[in-house]
Chimera marker file (.cmm) of the C-alpha trace (Angstrom):
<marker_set name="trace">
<marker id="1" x="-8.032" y="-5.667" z="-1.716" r="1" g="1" b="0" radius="0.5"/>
<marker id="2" x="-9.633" y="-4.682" z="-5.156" r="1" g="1" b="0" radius="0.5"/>
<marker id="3" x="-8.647" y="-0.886" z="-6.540" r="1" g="1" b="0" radius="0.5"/>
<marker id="4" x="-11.793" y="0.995" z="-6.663" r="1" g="1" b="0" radius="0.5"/>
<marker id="5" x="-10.928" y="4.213" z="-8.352" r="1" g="1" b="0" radius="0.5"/>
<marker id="6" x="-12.040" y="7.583" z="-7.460" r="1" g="1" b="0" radius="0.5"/>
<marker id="7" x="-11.808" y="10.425" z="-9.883" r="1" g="1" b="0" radius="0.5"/>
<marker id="8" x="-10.288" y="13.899" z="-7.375" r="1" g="1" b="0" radius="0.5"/>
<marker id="9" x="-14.182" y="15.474" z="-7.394" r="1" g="1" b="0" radius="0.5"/>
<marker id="10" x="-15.848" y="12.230" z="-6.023" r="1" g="1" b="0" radius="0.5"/>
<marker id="11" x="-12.600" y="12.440" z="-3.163" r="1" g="1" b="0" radius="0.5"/>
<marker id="12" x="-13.132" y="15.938" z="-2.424" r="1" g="1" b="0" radius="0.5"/>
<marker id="13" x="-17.042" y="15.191" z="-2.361" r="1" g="1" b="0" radius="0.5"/>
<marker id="14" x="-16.818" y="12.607" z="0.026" r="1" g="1" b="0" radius="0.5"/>
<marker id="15" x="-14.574" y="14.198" z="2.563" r="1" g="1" b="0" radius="0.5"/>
<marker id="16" x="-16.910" y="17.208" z="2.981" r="1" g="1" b="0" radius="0.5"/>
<marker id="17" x="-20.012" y="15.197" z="3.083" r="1" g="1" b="0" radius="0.5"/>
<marker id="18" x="-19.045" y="12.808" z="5.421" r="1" g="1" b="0" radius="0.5"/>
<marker id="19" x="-16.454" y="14.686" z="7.264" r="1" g="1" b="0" radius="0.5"/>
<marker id="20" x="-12.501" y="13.975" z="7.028" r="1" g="1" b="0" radius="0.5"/>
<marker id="21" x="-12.033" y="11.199" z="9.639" r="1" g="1" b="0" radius="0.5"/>
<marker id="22" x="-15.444" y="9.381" z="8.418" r="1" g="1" b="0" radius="0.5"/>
<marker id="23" x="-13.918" y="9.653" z="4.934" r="1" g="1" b="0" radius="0.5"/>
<marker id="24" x="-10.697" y="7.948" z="5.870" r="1" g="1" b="0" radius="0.5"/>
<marker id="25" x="-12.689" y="5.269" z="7.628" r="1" g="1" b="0" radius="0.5"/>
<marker id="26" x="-15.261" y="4.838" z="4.547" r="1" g="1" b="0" radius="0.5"/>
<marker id="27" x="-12.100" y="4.430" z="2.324" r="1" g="1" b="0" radius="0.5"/>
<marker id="28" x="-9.448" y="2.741" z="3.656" r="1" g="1" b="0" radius="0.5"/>
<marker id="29" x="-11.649" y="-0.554" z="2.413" r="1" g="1" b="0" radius="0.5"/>
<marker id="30" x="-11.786" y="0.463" z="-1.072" r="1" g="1" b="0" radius="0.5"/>
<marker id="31" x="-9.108" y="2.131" z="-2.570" r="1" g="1" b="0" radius="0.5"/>
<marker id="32" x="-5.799" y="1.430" z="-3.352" r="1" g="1" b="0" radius="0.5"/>
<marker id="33" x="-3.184" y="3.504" z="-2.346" r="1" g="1" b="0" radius="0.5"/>
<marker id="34" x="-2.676" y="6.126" z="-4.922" r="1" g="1" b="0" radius="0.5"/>
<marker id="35" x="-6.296" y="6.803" z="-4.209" r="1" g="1" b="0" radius="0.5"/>
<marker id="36" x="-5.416" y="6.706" z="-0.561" r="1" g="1" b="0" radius="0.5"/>
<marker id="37" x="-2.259" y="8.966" z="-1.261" r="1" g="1" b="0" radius="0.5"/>
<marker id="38" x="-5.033" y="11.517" z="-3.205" r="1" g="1" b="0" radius="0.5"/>
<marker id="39" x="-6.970" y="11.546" z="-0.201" r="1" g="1" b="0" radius="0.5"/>
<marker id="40" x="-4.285" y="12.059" z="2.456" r="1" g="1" b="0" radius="0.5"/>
<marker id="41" x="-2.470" y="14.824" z="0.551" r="1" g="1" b="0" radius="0.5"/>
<marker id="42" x="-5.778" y="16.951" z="0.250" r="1" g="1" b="0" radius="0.5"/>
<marker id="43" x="-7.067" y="16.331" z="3.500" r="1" g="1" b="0" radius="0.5"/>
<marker id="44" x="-3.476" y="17.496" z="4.846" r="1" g="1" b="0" radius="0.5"/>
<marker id="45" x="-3.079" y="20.401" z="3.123" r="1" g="1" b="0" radius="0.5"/>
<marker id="46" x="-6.296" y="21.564" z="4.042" r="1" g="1" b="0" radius="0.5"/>
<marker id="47" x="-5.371" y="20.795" z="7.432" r="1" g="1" b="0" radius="0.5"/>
<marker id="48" x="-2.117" y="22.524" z="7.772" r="1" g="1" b="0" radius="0.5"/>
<marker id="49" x="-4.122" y="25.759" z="7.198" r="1" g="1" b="0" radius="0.5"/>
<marker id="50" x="-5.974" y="25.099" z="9.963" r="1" g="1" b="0" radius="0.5"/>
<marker id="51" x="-4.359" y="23.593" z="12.551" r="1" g="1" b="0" radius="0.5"/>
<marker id="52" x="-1.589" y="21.229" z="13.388" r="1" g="1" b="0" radius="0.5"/>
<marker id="53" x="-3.069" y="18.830" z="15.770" r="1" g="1" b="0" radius="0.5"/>
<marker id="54" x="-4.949" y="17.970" z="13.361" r="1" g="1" b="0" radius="0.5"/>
<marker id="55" x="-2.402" y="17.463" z="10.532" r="1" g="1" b="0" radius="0.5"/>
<marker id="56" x="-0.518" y="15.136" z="12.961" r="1" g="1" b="0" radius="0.5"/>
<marker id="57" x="-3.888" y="13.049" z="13.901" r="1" g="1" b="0" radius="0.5"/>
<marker id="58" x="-4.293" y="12.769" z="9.605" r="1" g="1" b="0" radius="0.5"/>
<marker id="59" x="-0.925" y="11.959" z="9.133" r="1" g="1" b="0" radius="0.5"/>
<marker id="60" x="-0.318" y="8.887" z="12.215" r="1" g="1" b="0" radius="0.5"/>
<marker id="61" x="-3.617" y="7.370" z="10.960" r="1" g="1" b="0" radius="0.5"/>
<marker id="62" x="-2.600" y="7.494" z="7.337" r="1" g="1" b="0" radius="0.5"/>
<marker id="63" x="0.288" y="5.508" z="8.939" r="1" g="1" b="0" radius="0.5"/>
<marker id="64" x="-1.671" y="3.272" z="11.412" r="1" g="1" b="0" radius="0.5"/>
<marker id="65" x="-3.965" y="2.304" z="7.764" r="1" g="1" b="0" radius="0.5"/>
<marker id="66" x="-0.828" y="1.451" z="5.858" r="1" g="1" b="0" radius="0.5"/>
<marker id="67" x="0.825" y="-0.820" z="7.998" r="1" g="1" b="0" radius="0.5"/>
<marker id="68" x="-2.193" y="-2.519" z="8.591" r="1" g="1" b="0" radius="0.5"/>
<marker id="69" x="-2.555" y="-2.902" z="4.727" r="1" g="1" b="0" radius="0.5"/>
<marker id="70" x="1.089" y="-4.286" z="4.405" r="1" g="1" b="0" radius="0.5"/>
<marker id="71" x="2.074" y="-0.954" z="2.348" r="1" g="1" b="0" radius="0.5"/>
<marker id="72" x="5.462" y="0.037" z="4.016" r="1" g="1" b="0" radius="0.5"/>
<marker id="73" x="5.725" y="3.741" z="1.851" r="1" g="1" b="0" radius="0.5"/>
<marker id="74" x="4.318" y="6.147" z="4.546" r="1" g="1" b="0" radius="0.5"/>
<marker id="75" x="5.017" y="8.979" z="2.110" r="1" g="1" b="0" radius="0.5"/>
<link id1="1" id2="2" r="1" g="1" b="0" radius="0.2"/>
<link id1="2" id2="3" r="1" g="1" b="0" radius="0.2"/>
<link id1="3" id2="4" r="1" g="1" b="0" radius="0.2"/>
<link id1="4" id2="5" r="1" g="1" b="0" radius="0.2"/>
<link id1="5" id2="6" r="1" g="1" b="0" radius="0.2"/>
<link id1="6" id2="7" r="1" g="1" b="0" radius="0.2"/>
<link id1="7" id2="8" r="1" g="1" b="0" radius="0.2"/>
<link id1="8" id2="9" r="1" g="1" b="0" radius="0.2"/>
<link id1="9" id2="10" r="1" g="1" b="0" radius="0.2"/>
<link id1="10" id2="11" r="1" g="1" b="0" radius="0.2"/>
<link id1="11" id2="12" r="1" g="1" b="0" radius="0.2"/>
<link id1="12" id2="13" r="1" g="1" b="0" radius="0.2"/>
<link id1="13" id2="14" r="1" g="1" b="0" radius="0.2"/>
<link id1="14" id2="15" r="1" g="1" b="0" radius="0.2"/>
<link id1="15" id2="16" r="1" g="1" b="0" radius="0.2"/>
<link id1="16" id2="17" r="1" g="1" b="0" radius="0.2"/>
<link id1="17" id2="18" r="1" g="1" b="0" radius="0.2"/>
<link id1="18" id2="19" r="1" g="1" b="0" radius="0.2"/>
<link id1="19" id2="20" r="1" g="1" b="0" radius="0.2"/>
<link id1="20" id2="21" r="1" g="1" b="0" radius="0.2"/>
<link id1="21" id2="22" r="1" g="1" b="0" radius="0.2"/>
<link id1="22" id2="23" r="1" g="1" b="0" radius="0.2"/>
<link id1="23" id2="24" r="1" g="1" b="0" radius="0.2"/>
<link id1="24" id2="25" r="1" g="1" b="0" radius="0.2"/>
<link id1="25" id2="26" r="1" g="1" b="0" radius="0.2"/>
<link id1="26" id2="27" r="1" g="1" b="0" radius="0.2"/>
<link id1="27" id2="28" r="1" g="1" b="0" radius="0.2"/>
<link id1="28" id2="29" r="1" g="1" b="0" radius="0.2"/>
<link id1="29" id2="30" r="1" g="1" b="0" radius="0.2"/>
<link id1="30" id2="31" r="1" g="1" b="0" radius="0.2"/>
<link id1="31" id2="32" r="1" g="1" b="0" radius="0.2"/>
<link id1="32" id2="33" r="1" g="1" b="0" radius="0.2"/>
<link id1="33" id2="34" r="1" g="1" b="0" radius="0.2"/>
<link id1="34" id2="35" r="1" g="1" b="0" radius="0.2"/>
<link id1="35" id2="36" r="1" g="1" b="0" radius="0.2"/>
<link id1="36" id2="37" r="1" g="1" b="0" radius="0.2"/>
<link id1="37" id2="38" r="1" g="1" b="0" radius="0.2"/>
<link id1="38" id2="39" r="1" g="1" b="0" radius="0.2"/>
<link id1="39" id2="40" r="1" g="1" b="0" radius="0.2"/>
<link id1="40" id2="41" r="1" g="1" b="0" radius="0.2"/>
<link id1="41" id2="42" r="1" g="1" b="0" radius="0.2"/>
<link id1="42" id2="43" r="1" g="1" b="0" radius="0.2"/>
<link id1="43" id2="44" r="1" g="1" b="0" radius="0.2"/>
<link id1="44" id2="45" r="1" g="1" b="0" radius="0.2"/>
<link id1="45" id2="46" r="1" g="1" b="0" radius="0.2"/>
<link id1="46" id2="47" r="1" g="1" b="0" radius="0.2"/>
<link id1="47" id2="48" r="1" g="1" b="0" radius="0.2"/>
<link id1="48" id2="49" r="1" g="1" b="0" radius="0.2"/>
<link id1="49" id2="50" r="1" g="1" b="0" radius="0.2"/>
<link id1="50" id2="51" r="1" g="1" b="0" radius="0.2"/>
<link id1="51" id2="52" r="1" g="1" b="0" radius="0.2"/>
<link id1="52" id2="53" r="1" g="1" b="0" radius="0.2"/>
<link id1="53" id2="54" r="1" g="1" b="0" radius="0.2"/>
<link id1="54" id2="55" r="1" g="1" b="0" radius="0.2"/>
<link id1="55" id2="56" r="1" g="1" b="0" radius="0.2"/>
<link id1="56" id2="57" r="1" g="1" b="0" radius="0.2"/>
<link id1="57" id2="58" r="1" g="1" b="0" radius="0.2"/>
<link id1="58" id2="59" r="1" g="1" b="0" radius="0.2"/>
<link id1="59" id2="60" r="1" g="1" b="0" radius="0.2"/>
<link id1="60" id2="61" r="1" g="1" b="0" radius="0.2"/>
<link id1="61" id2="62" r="1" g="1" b="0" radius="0.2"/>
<link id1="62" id2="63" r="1" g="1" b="0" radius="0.2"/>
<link id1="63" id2="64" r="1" g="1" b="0" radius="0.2"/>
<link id1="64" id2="65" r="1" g="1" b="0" radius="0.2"/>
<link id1="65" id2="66" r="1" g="1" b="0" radius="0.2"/>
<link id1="66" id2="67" r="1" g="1" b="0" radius="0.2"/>
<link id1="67" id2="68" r="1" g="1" b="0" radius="0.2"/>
<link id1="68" id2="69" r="1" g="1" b="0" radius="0.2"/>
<link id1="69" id2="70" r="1" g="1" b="0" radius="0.2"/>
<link id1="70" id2="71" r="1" g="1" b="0" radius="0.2"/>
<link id1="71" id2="72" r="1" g="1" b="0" radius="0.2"/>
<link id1="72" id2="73" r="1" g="1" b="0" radius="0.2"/>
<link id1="73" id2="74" r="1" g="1" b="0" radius="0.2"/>
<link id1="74" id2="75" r="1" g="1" b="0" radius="0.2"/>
</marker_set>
């Protein structure tokens, strides 16, 4: 998988354009995981405001992604 980088603005501009789970989706594919981690933490923390349904559904596919990427830290 090749590390496309993605400054914290273009992050935080995709997951309100394209809405939080499409942003995950649209993703996954092209970052590595510190700009996976980026995306995860924000996306939480917005979410534990909110609700926590939610938080858990962010957090078991940020799981799901990873082991499907080989990356064994779940953080």
């Amino acid at each position: 998988m090749s590390a496309i980088w993605f400054n914290a603005f273009e992050l935080v501009q995709i997951r309100h354009k394209v809405g939080i789970f499409a942003a995950q989706e649209c993703l996954m594919y092209r970052t590595c995981s510190a700009a996976w981690d980026i995306v995860i933490a924000t996306t939480i923390s917005t979410l534990t405001r909110k609700n926590m349904r939610s938080y858990n559904d962010v957090k078991d596919c940020n799981v799901r992604i990873r082991r499907q990427f080989g990356l064994t830290s779940t953080k």
